[in-house]
C-alpha positions as CSV (number, residue, x, y, z in Angstrom):
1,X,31.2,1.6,36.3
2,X,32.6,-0.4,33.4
3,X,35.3,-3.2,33.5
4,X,38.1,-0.7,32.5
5,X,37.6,1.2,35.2
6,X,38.2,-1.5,37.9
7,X,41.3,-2.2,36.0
8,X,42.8,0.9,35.7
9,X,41.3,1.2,39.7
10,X,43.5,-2.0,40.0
11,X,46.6,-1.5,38.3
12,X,46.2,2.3,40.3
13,X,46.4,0.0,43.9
14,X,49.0,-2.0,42.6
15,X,51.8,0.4,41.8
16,X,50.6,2.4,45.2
17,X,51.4,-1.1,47.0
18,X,54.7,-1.2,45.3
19,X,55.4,2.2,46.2
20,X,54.4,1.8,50.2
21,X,56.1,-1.7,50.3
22,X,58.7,-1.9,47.8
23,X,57.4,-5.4,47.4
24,X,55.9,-6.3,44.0
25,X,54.1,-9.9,43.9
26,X,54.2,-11.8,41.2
27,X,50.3,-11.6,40.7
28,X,50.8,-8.0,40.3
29,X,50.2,-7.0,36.6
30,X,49.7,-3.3,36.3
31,X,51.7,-2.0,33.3
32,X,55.1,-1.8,34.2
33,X,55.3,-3.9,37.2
34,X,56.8,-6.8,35.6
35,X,59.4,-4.5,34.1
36,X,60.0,-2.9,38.0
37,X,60.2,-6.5,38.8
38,X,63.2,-7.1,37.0
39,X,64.5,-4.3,37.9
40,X,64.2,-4.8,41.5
41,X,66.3,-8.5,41.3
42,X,68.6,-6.8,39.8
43,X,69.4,-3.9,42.3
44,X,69.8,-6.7,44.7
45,X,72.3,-8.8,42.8
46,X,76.2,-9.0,43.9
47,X,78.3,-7.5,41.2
48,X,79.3,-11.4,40.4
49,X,75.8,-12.4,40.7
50,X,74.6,-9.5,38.1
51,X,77.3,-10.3,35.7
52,X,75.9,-14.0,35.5
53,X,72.7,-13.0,34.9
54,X,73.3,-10.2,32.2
55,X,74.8,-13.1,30.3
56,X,72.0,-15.5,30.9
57,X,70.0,-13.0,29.7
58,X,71.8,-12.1,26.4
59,X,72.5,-16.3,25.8
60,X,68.8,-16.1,26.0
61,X,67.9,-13.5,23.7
62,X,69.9,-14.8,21.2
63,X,69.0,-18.3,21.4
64,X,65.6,-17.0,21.1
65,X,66.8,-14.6,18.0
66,X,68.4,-17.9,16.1
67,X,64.8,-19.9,17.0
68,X,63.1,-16.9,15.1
69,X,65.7,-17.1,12.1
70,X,65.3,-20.5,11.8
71,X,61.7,-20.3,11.9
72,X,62.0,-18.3,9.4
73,X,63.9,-20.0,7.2
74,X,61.3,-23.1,7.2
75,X,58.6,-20.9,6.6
76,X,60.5,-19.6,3.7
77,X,61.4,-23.2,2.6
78,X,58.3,-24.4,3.4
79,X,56.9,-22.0,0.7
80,X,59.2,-22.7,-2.0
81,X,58.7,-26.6,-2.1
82,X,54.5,-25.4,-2.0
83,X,55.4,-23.6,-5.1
84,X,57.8,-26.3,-6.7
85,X,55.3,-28.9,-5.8
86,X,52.6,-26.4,-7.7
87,X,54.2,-26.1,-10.6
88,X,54.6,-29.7,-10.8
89,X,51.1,-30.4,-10.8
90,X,50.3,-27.8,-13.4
91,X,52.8,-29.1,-15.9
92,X,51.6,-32.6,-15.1
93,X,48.4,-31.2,-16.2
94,X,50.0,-29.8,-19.1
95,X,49.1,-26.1,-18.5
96,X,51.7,-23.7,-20.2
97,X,54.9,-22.9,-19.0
98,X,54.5,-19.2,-19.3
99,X,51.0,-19.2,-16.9
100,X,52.9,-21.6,-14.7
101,X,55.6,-19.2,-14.2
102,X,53.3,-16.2,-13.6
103,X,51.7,-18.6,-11.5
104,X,54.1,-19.0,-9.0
105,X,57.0,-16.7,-9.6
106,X,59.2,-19.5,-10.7
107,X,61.3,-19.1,-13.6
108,X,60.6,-21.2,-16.7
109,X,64.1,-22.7,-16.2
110,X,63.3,-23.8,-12.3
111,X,59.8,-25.5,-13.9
112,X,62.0,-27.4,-16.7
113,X,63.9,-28.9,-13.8
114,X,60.8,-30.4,-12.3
């Protein structure tokens, strides 16, 4: 017997536990547990209680949404001073404008400025 079997033998036990008990521990791990998990809170929640939560969890999805962006955005920034700082060196060595531009995608007007 390989490792994969005593997993899927695993997760198998798991979701039978769930579905004699109702109860799913948080060591529990089987595919779709977690998901059942949430779930689960949330059948038990108060009408107030679930309305609280529901916006918890949409403040939280976009403050992880404007994280990404922003991540993003540096990244992107991040590249364009590499390039800038790129071309700078090459025209300090005196390489041609033109191969500069190819180079790194800037236009010859963006090197002049350097």
């Amino acid at each position: 017997m390989d490792d994969s079997d005593n997993v899927a033998k695993s997760s198998l036990e798991e979701w039978i536990s769930f579905l004699q008990t109702g109860d799913i521990p948080e060591s529990f791990t089987a595919p779709g547990l977690p998901e059942a998990r949430e779930r689960l809170k949330e059948a038990g929640m108060s009408d107030e209680e679930l309305r609280r939560y529901r916006g918890y969890m949409d403040n939280l999805r976009d403050a992880r949404s404007a994280l990404s962006t922003s991540y993003m955005d540096g990244e992107e920034k991040g590249k364009a001073a590499a390039k800038a700082e790129d071309a700078k060196n090459m025209k300090t060595e005196g390489i041609n404008v033109d191969v500069i531009s190819r180079v790194t995608g800037l236009s010859a007007e963006e090197i002049a400025g350097l």
